[in-house]
C-alpha positions in Angstrom: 24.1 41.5 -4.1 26.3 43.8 -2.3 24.5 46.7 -0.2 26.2 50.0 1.2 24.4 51.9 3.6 26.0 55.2 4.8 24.4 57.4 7.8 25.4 61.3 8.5 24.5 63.1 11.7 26.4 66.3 12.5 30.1 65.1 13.0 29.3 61.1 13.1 29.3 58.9 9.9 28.4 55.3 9.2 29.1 52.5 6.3 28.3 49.5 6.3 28.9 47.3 3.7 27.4 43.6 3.3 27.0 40.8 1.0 29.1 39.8 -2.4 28.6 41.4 -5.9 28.2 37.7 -7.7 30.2 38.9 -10.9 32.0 36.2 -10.3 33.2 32.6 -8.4 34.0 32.8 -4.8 37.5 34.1 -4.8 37.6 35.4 -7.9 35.1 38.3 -8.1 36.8 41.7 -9.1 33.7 43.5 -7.9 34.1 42.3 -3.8 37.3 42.5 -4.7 37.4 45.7 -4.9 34.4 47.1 -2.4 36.9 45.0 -0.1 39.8 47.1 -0.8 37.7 50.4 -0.7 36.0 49.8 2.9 39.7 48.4 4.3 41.5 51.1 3.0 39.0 53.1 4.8 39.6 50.8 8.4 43.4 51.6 7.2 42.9 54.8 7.0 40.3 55.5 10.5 42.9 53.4 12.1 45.7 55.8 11.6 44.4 59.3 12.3 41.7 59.3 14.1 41.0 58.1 18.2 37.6 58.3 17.8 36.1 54.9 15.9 34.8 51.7 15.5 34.7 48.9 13.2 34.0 45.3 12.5 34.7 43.2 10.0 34.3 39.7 8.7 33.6 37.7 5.3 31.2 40.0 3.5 31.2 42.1 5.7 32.9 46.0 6.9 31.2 48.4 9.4 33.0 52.0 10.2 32.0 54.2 12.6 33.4 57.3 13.3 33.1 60.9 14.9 35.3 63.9 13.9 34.7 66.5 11.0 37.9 65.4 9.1 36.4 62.1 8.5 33.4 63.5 5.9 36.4 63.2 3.6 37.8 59.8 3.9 34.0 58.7 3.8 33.2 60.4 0.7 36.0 59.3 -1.1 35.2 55.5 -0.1 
């Protein structure tokens, strides 16, 4: 099972994102597949514009952190 857990407070905002969907075999799931390429594109995207973050990542696995008021956007989207 795959759980998200998001925390907003004023201009900071969390996700993190653990465990796999179990739609399908290791490797093959479509579901962690693509909850992978959502919280990455949002690393991608942290990474990029904005100084003030943090992240960690690992199999099954993403945490962001960030502070700014541009990145309620980029959050909500994920």
């Amino acid at each position: 099972m795959t759980t998200v857990t998001y925390f907003e407070q004023n201009d900071e905002i969390s996700v993190e994102i653990s465990g796999h969907a179990s739609h399908g075999k290791k490797g093959e799931d479509i579901v962690c597949s693509a909850i992978s390429m959502l919280g990455q594109t949002l690393l991608a995207y942290l990474n990029v514009d904005h100084d003030k973050y943090d992240y960690s990542i690992r199999e099954g696995y993403i945490w962001a952190y960030a502070k700014g008021i541009n990145v309620r956007v980029a959050f909500n989207v994920i």
